[in-house]
Backbone atoms as SQL, in Angstrom:
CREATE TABLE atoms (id INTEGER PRIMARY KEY, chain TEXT, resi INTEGER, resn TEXT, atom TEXT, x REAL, y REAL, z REAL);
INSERT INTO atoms VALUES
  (1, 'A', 1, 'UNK', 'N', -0.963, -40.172, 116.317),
  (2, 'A', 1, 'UNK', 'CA', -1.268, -38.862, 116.858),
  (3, 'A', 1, 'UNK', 'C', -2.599, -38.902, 117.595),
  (4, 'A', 2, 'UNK', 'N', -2.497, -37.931, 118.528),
  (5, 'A', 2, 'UNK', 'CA', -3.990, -37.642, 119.198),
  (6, 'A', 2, 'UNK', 'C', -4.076, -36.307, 119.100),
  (7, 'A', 3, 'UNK', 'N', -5.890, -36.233, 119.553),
  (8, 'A', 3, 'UNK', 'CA', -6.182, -34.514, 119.283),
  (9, 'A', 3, 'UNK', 'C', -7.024, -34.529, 120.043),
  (10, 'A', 4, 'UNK', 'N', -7.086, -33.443, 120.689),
  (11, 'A', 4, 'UNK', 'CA', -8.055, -33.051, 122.108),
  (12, 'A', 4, 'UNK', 'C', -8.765, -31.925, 121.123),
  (13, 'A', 5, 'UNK', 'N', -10.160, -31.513, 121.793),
  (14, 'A', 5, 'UNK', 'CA', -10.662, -30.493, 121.946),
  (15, 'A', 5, 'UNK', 'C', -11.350, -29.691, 123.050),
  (16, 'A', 6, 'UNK', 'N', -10.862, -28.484, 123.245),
  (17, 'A', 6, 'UNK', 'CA', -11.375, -27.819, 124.396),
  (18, 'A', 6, 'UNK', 'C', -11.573, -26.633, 123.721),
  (19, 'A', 7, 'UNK', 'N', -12.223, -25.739, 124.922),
  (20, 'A', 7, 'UNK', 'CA', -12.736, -24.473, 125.055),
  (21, 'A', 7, 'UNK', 'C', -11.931, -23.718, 126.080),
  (22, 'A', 8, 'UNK', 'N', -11.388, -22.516, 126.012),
  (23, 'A', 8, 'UNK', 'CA', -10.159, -22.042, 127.129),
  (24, 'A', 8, 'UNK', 'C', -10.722, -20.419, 126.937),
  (25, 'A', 9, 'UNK', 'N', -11.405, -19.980, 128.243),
  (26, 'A', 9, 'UNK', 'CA', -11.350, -18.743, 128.257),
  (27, 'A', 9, 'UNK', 'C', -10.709, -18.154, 129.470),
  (28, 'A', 10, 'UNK', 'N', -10.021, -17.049, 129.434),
  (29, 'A', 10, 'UNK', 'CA', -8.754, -16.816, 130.364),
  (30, 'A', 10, 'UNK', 'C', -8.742, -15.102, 129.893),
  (31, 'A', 11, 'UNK', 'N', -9.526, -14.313, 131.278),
  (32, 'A', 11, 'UNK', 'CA', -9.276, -12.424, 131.177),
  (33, 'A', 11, 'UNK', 'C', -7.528, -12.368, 130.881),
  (34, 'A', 12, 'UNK', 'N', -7.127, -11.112, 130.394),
  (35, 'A', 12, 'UNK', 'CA', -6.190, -10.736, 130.114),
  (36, 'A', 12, 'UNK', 'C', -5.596, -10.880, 131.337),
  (37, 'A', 13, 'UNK', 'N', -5.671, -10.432, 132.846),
  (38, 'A', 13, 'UNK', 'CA', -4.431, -10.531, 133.741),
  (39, 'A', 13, 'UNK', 'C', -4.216, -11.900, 133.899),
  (40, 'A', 14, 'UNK', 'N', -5.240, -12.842, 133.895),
  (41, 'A', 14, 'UNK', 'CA', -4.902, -14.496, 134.278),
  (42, 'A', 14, 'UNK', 'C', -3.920, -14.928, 132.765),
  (43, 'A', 15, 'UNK', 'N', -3.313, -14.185, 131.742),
  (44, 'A', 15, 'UNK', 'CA', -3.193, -14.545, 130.796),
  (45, 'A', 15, 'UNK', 'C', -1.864, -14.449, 130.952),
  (46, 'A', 16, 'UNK', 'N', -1.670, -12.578, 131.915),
  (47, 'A', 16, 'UNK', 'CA', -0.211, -12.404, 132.022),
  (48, 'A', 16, 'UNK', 'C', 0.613, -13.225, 133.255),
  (49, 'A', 17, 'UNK', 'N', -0.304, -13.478, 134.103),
  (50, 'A', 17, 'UNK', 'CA', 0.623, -15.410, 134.765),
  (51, 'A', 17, 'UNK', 'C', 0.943, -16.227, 134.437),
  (52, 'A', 18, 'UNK', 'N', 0.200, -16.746, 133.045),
  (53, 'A', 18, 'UNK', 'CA', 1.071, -17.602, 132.449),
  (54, 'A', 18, 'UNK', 'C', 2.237, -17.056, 131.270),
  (55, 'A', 19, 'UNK', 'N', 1.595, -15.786, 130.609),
  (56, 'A', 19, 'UNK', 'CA', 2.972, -15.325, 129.897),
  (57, 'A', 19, 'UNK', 'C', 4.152, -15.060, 130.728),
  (58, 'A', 20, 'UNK', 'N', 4.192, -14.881, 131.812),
  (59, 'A', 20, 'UNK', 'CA', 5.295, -14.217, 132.942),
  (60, 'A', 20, 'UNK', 'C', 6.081, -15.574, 133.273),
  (61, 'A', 21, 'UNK', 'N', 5.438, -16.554, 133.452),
  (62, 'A', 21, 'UNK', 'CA', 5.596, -17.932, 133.919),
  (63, 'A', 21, 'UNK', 'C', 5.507, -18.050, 135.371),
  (64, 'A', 22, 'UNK', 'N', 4.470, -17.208, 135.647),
  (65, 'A', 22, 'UNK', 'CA', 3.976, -17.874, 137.414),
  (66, 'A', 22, 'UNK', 'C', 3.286, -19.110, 137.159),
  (67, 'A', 23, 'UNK', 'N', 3.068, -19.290, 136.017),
  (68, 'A', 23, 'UNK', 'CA', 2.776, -21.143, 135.870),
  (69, 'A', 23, 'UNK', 'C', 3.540, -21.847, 134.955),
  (70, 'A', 24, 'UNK', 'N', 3.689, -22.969, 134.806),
  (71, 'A', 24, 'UNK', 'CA', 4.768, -23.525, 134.276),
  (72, 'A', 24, 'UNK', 'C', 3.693, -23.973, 133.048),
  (73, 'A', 25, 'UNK', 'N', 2.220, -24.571, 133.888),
  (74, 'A', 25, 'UNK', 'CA', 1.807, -25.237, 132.511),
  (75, 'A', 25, 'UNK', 'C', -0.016, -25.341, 132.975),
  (76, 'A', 26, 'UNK', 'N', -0.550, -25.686, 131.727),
  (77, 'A', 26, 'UNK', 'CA', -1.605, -25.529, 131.896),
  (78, 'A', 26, 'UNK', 'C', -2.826, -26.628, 132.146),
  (79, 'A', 27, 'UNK', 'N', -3.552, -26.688, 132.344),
  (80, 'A', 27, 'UNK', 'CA', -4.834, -28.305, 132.865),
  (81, 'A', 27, 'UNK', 'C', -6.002, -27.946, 132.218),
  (82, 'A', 28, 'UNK', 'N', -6.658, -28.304, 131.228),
  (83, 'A', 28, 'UNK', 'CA', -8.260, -28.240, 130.267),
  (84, 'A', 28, 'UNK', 'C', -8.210, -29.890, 130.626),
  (85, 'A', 29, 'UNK', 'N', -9.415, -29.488, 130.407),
  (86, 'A', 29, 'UNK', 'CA', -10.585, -30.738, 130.405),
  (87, 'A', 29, 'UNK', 'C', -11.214, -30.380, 129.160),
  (88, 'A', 30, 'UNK', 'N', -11.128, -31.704, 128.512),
  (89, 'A', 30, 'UNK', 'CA', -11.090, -31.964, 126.340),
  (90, 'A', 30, 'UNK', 'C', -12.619, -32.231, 127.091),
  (91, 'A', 31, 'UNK', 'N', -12.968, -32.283, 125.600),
  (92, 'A', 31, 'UNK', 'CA', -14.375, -32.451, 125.072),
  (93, 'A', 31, 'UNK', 'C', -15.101, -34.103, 125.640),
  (94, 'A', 32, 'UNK', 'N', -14.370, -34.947, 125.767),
  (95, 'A', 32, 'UNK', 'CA', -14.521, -35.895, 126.374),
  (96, 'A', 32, 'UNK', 'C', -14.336, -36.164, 127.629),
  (97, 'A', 33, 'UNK', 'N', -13.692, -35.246, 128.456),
  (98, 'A', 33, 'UNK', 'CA', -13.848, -35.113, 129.438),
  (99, 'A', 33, 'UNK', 'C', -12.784, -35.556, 130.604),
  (100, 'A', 34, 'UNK', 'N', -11.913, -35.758, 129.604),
  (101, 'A', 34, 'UNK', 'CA', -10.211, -36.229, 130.130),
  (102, 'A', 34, 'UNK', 'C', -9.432, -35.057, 130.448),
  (103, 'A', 35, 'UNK', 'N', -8.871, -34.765, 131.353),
  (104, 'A', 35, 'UNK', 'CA', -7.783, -33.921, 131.706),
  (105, 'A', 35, 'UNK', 'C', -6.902, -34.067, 130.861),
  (106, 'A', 36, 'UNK', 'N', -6.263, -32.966, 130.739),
  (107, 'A', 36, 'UNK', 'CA', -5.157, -32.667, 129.764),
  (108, 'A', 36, 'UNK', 'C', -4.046, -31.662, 130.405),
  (109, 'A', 37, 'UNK', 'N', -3.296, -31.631, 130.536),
  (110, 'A', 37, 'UNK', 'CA', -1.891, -31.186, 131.101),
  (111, 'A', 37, 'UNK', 'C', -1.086, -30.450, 129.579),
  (112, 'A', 38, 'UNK', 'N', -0.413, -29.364, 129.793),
  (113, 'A', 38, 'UNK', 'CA', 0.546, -29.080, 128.234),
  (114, 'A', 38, 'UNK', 'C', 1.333, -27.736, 128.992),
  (115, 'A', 39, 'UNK', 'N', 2.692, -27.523, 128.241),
  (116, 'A', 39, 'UNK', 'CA', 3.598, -26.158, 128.909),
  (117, 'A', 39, 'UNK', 'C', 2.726, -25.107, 128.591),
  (118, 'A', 40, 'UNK', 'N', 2.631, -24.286, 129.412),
  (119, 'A', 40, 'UNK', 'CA', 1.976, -22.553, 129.126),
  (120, 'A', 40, 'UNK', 'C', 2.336, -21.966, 128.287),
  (121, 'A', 41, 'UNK', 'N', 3.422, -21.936, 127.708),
  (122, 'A', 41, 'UNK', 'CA', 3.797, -21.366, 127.102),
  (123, 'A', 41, 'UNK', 'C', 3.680, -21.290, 125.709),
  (124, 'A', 42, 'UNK', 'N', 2.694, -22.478, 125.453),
  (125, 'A', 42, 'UNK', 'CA', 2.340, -22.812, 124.228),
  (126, 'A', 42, 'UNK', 'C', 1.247, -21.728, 123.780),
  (127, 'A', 43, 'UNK', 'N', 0.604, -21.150, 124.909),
  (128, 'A', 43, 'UNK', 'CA', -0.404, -20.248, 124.912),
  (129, 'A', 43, 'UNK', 'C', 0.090, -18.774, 124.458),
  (130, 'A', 44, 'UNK', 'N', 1.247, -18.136, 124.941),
  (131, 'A', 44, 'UNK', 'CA', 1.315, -17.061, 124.329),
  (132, 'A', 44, 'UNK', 'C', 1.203, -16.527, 122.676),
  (133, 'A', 45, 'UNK', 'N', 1.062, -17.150, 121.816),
  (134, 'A', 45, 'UNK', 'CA', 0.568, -16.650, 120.468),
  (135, 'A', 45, 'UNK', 'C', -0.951, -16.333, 120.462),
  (136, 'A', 46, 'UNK', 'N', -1.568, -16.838, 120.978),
  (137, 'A', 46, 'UNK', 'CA', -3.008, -16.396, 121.172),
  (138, 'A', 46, 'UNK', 'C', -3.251, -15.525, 122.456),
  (139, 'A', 47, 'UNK', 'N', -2.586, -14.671, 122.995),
  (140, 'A', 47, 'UNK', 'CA', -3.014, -14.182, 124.466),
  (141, 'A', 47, 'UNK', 'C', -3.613, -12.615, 123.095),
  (142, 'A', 48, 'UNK', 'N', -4.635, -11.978, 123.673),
  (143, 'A', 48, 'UNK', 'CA', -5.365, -10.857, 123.209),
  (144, 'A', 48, 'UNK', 'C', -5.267, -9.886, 124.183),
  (145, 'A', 49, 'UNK', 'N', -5.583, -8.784, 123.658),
  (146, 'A', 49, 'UNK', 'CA', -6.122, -7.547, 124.552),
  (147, 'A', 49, 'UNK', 'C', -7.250, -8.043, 125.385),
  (148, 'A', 50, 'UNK', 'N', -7.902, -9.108, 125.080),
  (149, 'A', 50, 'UNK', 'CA', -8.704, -9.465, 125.646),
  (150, 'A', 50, 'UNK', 'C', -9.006, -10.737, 126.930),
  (151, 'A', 51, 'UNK', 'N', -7.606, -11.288, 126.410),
  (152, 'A', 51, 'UNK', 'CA', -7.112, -12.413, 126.919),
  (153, 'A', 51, 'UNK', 'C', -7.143, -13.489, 125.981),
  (154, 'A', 52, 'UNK', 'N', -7.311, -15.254, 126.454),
  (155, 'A', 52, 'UNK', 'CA', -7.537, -16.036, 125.497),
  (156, 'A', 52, 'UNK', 'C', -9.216, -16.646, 125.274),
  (157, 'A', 53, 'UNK', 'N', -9.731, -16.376, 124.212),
  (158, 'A', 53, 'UNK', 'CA', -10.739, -16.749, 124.220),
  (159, 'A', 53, 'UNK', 'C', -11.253, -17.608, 122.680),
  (160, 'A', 54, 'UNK', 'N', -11.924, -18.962, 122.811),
  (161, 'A', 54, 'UNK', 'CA', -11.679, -19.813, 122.034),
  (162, 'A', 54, 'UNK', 'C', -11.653, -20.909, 121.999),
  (163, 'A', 55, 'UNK', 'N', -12.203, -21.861, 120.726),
  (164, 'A', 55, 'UNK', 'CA', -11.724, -23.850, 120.819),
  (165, 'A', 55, 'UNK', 'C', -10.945, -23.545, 120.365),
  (166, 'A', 56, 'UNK', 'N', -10.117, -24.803, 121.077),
  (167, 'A', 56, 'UNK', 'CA', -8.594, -25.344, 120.642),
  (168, 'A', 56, 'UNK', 'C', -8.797, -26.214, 120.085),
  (169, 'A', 57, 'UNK', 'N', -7.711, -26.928, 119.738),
  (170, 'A', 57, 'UNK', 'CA', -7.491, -28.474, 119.143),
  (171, 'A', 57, 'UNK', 'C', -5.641, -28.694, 119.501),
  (172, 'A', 58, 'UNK', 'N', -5.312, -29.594, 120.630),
  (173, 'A', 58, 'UNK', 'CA', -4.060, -30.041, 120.826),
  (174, 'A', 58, 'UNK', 'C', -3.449, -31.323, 120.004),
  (175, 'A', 59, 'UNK', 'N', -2.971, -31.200, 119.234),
  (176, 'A', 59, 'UNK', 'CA', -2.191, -32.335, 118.794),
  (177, 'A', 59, 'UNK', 'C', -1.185, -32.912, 119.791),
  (178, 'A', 60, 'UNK', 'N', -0.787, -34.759, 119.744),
  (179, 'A', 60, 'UNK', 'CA', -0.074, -34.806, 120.695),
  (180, 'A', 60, 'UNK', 'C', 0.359, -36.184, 119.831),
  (181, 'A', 61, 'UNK', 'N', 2.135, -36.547, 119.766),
  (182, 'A', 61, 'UNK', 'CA', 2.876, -37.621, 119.265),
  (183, 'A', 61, 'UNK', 'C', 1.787, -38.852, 120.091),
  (184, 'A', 62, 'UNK', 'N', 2.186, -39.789, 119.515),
  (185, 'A', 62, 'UNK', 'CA', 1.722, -41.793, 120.354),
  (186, 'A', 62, 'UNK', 'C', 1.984, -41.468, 121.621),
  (187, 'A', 63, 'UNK', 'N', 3.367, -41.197, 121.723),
  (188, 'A', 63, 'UNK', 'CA', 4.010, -40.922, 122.912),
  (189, 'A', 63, 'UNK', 'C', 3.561, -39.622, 124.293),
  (190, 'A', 64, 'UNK', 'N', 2.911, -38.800, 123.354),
  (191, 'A', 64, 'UNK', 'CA', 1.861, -38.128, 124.487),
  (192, 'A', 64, 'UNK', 'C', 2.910, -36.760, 124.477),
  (193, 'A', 65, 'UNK', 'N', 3.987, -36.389, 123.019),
  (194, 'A', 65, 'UNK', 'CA', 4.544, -35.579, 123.468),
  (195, 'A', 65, 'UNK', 'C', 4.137, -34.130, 122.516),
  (196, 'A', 66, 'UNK', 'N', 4.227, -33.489, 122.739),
  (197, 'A', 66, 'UNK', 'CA', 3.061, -31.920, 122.338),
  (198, 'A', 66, 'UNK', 'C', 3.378, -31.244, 120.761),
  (199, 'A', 67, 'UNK', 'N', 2.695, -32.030, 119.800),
  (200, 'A', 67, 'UNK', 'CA', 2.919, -31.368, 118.266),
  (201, 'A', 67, 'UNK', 'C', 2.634, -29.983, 118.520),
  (202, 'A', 68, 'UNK', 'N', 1.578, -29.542, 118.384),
  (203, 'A', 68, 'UNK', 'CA', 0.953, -28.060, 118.093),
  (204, 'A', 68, 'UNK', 'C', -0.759, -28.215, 118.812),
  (205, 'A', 69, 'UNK', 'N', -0.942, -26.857, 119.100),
  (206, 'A', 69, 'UNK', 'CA', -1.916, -26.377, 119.472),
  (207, 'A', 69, 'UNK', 'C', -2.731, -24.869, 118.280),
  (208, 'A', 70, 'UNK', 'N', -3.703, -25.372, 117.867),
  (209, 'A', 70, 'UNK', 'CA', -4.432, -25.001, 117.117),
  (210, 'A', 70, 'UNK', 'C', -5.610, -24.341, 117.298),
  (211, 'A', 71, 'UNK', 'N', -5.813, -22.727, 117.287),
  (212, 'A', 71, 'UNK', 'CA', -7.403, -22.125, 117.491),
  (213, 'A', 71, 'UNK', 'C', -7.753, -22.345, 116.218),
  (214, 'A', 72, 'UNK', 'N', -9.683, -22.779, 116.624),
  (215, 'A', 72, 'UNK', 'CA', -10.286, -23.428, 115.730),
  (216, 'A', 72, 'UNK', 'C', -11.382, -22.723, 115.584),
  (217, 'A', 73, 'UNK', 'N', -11.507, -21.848, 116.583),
  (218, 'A', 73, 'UNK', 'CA', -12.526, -20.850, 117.033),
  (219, 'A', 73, 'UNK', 'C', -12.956, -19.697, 117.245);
């Protein structure tokens, strides 16, 4: 397994483009400083009145394929 950490802040309307799916998927840059790619849609459990605001932590198989995404923050 691997685990990223990032920071993702996103106002409520940039939140409802990806809940709507005007994006398919999303791009953070982890704590180390690697791009990271994952579906959007992984994001809607955390979207707020406020939008998303928060560290993450992405889990990801050997294979690079998407366990869970975790607010840590």
């Amino acid at each position: 397994m691997t685990e990223y950490y990032f920071a993702l802040y996103l106002s409520y309307s940039e939140c409802l483009d990806y809940y709507h799916g005007k994006y398919k998927s999303v791009q953070v840059t982890e704590d180390g400083g690697k791009t990271v790619r994952f579906d959007a849609h992984h994001l809607r459990p955390f979207i707020s009145s406020l939008g998303i605001r928060g560290r993450f932590r992405l889990t990801l198989t050997a294979e690079n394929q998407f366990l869970k995404l975790e607010k840590i923050s």
